[in-house]
C-alpha positions as CSV (number, residue, x, y, z in Angstrom):
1,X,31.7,2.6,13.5
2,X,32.2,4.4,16.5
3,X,29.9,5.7,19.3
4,X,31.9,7.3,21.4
5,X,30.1,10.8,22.9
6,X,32.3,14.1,21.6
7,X,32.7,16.3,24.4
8,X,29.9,18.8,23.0
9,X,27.5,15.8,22.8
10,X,28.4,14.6,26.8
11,X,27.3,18.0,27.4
12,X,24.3,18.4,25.7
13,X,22.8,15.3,27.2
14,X,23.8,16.5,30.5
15,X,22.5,19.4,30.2
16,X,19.4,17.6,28.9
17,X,18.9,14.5,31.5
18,X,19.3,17.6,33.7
19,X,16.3,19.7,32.4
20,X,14.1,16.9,31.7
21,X,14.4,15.1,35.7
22,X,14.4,18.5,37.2
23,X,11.8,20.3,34.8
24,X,10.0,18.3,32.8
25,X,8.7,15.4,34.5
26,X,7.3,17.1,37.0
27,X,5.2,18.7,34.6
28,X,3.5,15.1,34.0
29,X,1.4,14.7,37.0
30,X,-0.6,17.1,35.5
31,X,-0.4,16.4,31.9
32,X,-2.0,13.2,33.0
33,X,-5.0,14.8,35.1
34,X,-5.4,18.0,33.4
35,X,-6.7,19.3,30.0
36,X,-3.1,19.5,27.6
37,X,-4.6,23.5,27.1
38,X,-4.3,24.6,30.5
39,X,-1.0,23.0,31.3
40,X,0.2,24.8,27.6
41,X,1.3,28.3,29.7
42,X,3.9,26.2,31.6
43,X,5.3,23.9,28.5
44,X,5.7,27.5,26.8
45,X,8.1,28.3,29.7
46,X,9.9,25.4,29.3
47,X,10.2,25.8,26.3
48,X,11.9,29.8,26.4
49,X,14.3,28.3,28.6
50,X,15.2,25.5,26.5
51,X,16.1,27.9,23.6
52,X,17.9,30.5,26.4
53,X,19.9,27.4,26.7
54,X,20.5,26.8,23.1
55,X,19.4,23.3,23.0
56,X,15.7,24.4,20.8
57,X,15.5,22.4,17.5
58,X,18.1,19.9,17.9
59,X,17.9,18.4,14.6
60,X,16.9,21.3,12.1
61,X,19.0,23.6,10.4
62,X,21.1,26.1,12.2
63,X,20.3,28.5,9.3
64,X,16.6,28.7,10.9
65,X,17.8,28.8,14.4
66,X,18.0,24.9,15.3
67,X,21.4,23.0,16.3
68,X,22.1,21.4,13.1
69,X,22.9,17.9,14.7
70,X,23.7,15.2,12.8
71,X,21.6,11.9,12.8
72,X,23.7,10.1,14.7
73,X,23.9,12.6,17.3
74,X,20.2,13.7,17.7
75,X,19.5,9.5,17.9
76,X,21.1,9.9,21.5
77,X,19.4,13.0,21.9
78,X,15.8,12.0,21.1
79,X,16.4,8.9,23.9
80,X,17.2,11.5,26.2
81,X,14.2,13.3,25.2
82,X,11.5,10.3,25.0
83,X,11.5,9.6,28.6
84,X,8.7,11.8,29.2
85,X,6.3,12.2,26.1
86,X,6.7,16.0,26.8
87,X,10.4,15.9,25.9
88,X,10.3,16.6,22.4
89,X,7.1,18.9,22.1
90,X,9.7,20.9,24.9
91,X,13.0,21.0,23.1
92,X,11.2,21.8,19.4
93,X,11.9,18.4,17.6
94,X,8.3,16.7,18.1
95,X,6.2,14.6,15.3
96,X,5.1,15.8,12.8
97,X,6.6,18.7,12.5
98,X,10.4,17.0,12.5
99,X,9.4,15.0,9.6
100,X,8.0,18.0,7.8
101,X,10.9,20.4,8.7
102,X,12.8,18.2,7.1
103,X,11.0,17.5,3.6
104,X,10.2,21.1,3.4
105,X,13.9,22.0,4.0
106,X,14.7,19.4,1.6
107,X,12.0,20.3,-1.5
108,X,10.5,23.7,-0.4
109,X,10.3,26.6,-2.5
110,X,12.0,30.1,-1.1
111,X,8.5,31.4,-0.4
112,X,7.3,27.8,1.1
113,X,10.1,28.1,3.2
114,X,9.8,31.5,4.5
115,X,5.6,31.0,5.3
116,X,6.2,27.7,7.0
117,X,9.6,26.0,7.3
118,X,10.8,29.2,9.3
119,X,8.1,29.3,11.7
120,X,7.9,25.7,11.9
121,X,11.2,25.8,13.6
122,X,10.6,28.5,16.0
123,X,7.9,26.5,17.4
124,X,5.7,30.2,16.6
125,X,3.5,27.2,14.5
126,X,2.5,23.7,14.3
127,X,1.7,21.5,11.2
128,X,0.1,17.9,10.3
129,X,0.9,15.3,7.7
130,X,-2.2,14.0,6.1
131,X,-2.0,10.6,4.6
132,X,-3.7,8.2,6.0
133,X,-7.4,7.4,4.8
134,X,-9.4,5.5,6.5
135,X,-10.9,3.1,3.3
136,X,-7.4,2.1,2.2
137,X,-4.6,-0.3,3.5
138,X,-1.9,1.5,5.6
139,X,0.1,-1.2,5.0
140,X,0.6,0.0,0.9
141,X,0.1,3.3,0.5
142,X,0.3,3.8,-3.0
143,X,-3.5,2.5,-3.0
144,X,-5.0,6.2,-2.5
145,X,-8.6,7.8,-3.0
146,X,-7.8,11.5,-2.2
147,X,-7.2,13.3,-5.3
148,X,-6.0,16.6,-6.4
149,X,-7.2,18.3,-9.8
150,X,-5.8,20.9,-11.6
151,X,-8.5,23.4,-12.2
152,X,-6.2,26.8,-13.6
153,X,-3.6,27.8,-11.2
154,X,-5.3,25.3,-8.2
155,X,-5.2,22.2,-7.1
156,X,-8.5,20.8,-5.9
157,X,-8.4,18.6,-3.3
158,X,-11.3,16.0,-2.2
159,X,-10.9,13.1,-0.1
160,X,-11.0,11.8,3.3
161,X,-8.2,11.2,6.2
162,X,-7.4,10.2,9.5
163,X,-4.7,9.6,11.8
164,X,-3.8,12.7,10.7
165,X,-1.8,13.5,13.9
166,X,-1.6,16.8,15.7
167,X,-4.1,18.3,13.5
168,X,-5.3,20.2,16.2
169,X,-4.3,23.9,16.1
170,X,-1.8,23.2,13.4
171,X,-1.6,25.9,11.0
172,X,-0.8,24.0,7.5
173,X,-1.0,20.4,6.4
174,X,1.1,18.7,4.1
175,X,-1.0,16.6,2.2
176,X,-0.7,13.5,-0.1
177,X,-3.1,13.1,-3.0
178,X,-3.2,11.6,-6.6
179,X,-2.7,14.3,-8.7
180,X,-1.9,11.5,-11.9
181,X,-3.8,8.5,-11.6
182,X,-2.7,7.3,-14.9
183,X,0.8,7.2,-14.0
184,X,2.3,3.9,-12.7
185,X,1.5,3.5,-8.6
186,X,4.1,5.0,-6.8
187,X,4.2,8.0,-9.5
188,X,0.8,8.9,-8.9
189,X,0.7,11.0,-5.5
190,X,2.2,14.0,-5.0
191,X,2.7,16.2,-1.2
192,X,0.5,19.4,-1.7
193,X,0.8,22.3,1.2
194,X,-2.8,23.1,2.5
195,X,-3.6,25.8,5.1
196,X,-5.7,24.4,7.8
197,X,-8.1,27.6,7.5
198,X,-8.5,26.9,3.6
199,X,-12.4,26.2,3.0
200,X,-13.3,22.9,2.6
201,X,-10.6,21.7,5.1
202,X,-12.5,20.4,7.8
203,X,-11.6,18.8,11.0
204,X,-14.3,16.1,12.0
205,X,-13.2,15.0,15.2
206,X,-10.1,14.0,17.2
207,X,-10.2,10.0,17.4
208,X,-11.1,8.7,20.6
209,X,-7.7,6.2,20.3
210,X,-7.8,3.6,23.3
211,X,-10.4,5.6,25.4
212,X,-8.7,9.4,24.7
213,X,-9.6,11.7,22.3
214,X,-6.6,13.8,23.0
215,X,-5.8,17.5,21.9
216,X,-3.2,19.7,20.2
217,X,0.1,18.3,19.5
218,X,-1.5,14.8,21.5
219,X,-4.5,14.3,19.1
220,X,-4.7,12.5,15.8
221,X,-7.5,13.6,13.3
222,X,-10.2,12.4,10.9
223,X,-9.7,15.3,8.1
224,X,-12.5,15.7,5.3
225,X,-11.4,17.6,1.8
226,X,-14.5,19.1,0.6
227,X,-13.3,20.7,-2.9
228,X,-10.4,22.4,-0.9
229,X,-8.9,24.8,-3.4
230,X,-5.0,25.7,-2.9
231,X,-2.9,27.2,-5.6
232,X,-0.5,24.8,-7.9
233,X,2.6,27.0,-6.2
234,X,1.4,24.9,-2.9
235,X,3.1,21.9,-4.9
236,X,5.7,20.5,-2.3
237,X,8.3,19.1,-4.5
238,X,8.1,17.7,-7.9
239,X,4.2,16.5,-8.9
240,X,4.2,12.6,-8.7
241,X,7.0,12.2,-6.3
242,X,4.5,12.2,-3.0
243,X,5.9,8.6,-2.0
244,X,9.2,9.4,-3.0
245,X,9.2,11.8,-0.5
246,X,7.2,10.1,1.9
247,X,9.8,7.3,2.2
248,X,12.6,10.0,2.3
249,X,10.7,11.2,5.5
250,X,9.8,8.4,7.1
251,X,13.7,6.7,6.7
252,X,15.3,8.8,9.4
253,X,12.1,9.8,11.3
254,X,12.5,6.0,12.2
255,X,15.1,6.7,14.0
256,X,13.7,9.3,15.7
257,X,10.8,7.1,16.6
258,X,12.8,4.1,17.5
259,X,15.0,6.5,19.7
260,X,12.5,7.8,21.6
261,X,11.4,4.3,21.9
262,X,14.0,3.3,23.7
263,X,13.7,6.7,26.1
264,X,10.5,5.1,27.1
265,X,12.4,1.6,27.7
266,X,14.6,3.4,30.0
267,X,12.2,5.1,31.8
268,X,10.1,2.3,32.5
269,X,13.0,0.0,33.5
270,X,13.9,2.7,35.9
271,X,10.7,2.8,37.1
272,X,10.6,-0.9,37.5
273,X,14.2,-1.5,39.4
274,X,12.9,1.0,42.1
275,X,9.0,-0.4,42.7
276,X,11.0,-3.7,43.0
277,X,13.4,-2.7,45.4
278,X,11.0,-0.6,47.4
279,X,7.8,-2.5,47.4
280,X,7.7,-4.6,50.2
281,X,5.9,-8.1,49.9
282,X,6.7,-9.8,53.4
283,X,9.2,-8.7,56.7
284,X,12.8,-8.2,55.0
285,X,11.5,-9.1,51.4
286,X,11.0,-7.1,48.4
287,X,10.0,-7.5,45.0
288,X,13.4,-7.3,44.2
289,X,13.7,-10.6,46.4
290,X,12.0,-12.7,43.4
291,X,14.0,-14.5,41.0
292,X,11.4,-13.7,38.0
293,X,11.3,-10.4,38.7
294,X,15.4,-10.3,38.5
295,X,14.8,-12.4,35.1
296,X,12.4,-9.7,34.0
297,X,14.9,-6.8,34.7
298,X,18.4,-8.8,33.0
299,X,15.7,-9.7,29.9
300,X,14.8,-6.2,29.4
301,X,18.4,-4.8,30.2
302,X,19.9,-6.8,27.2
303,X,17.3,-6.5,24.6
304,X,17.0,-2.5,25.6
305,X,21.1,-2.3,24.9
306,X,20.9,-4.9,21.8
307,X,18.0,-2.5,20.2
308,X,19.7,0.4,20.8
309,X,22.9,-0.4,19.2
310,X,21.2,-1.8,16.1
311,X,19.3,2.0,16.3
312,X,22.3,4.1,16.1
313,X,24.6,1.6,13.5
314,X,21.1,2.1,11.3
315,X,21.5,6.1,12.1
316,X,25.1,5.8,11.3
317,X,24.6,3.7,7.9
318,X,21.8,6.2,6.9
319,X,23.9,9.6,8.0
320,X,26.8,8.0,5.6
321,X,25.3,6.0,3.2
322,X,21.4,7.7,2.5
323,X,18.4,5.6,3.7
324,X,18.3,3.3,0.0
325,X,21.5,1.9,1.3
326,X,19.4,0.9,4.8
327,X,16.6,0.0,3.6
328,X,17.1,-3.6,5.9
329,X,18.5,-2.2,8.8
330,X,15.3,0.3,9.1
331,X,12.5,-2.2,8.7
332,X,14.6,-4.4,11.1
333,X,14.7,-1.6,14.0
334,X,10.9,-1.0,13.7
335,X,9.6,-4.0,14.6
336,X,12.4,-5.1,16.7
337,X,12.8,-1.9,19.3
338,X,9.1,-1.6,19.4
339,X,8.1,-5.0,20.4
340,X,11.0,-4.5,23.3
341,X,9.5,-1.0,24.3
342,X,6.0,-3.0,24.7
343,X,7.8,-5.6,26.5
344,X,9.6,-3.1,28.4
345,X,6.5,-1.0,29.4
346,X,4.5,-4.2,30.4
347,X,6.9,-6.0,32.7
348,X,7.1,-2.6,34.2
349,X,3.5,-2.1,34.7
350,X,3.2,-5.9,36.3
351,X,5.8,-5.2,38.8
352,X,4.2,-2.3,39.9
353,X,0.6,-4.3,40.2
354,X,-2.6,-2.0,40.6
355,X,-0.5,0.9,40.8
356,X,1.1,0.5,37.0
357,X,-3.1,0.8,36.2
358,X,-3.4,4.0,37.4
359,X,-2.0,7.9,35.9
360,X,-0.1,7.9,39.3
361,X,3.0,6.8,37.5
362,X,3.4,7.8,33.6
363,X,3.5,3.5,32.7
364,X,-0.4,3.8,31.9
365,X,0.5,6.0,29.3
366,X,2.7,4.4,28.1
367,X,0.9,1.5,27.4
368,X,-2.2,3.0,26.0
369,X,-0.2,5.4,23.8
370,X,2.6,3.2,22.3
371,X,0.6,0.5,21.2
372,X,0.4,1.7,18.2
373,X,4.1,1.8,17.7
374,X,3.7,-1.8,16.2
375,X,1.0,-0.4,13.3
376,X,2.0,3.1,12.1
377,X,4.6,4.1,9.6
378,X,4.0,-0.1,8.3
379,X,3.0,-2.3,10.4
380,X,5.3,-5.0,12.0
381,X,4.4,-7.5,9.9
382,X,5.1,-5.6,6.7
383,X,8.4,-4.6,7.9
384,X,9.2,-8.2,8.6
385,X,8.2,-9.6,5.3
386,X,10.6,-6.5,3.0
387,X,13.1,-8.0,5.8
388,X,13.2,-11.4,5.0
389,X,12.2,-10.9,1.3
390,X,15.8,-8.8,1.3
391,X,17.6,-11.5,2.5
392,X,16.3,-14.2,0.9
393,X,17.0,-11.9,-2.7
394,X,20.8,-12.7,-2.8
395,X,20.2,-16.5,-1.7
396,X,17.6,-16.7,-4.7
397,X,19.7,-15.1,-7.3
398,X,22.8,-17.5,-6.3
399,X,20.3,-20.2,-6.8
400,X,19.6,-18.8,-10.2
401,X,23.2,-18.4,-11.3
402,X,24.3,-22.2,-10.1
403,X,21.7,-23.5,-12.2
């Protein structure tokens, strides 16, 4: 198992830690104070240039004009990225539309892939996964109320959704409904394309999430299906394998969350190791001066470098070995790198007092923003409990043999 950078990779991220400090995050100033639609004209620019410099699309396909990078690979990549929450909406690998890219590389038809997948990757559209309903546990998702009924060559699709992120402007949905509900739980669903101007798809409101409604690519939905009619060749994959393929997405796009993760970590350990050593608390004496401030930055070092070496031996097991074969390692990294990102974020935004409160410094974002890191794609707790339940399975079954 070996990390070591190939020489293409040092200079990707280079080239990337260059474009981000010297491009992107000055962008954020205003991303924090000004409406995400007039600051859109100037991501776009970013945005030509990052494909001038051939770094658009780092983990899709090269066949549909991305770099093709291995998991591995576009792990260190999305750290690089997820220092600024611009990063990946600039270089063409942002959620959803990763996770998407990849399912509908994966199970699209030839015509599925031409209408969407292509454009998808040019970053000419934007998509939204729709599977969370508000009346059911996130925490098992085979417990479903949105259907789909065949009616001819249609699907028709009724239900109601939420957290359906980046709803806003997206041109297509990928949708999960039961389309068998006699068929056992984890059969019953199946992923169904929708066009976002269908009738009977409509867009309620953008959830107000800790004080922010958001908008665009920043915005999470509530989505009603009001007898939303779609033809049966909108099918994404087999009928009945909807958490099948769920899991298949959401298995590496943890590693794209946890990677990013740890691009906040760094950012906001940064940003904490320079308010201590600058701020000033009495003549000659800095923050930096205070022995639990130093504890602080050591305790946030190591778990940062512990979390991200579990990160990429998980990317590495699941580029080599499929995401079945780690199944433990993933639910490990979820809970584990994002408790240290919210540890990260908050010791940062204590050392930098009243000013950490404020959208002067991107840490206030941060905090509001990522706290959901420890509920969505399974909460913590969930993730925990298939942990230990793992584990405990081989000491249960030797039990069983000796007696």
């Amino acid at each position: 198992m070996d990390f070591e950078l190939s020489e293409k990779m040092q200079t990707v991220l280079a080239m990337i830690d260059e474009f981000m400090r010297e491009e992107v995050l000055p962008l954020e100033r205003f991303f924090l104070n000004e409406p995400f639609t007039k600051l859109l004209p100037r991501i776009e620019e970013k945005r030509r240039a990052v494909k001038q410099m051939g770094l658009w699309a780092p983990n899709h396909p090269e066949e549909y004009g991305g770099m093709g990078l291995g998991l591995v690979d576009h792990a260190r990549v999305s750290e690089a990225l997820g220092v600024s929450p611009l990063g990946h909406f600039i270089f063409g690998c942002h959620a959803p539309d990763a996770g998407n890219i990849e399912i509908l590389h994966q199970y699209g038809t030839e015509e599925q892939k031409q209408r969407w997948l292509a454009p998808l990757v040019a970053g000419e559209i934007r998509s939204c996964f729709s599977m969370t309903e508000p009346e059911m546990p996130g925490s098992n998702p085979v417990m479903m109320e949105t259907t789909a009924v065949k009616d001819g060559d249609d699907y028709v699709i009724n239900g109601q959704k939420w957290y359906t992120t980046a709803a806003d402007g997206a041109a297509v949905a990928v949708v999960m409904a039961v389309t068998d509900p006699e068929a056992p739980p984890h059969r019953r669903a199946s992923m169904i394309l929708v066009p976002t101007d269908t009738p009977g798809f409509d867009l309620v409101r953008n959830l107000n999430v800790m004080g922010h409604a958001g908008e665009g690519v920043f915005s999470h939905a509530e989505i009603l299906y009001h007898s939303c009619r779609v033809p049966r060749a909108n099918l994404l994959g087999p009928e009945g394998h909807g958490f099948v393929i769920a899991q298949e997405r959401l298995g590496p796009g943890r590693i794209h969350h946890c990677m990013r993760w740890l691009g906040i970590c760094k950012r906001a350990l940064d940003l904490m190791c320079r308010r201590a050593a600058e701020r000033t608390i009495a003549p000659g004496q800095t923050l930096a001066d205070k022995e639990i401030v130093q504890a602080w930055i050591g305790e946030c070092a190591a778990r940062i470098a512990a979390a991200r070496a579990l990160t990429l031996q998980t990317a590495w097991r699941i580029e080599r070995h499929g995401w079945k074969e780690a199944r433990q390692e993933i639910s490990a990294i979820k809970f584990l790198v994002a408790d240290t990102m919210l540890e990260v974020v908050d010791r940062a935004l204590q050392v930098h007092g009243g000013l950490g409160m404020t959208d002067d410094t991107i840490l206030a974002f941060f905090y509001r923003h990522e706290r959901a890191a420890r509920i969505y794609d399974g909460p913590d707790e969930v993730h925990k409990l298939s942990l230990a339940r793992r584990i405990l399975r081989d000491y249960r079954d030797d039990e069983q043999r000796e007696a």
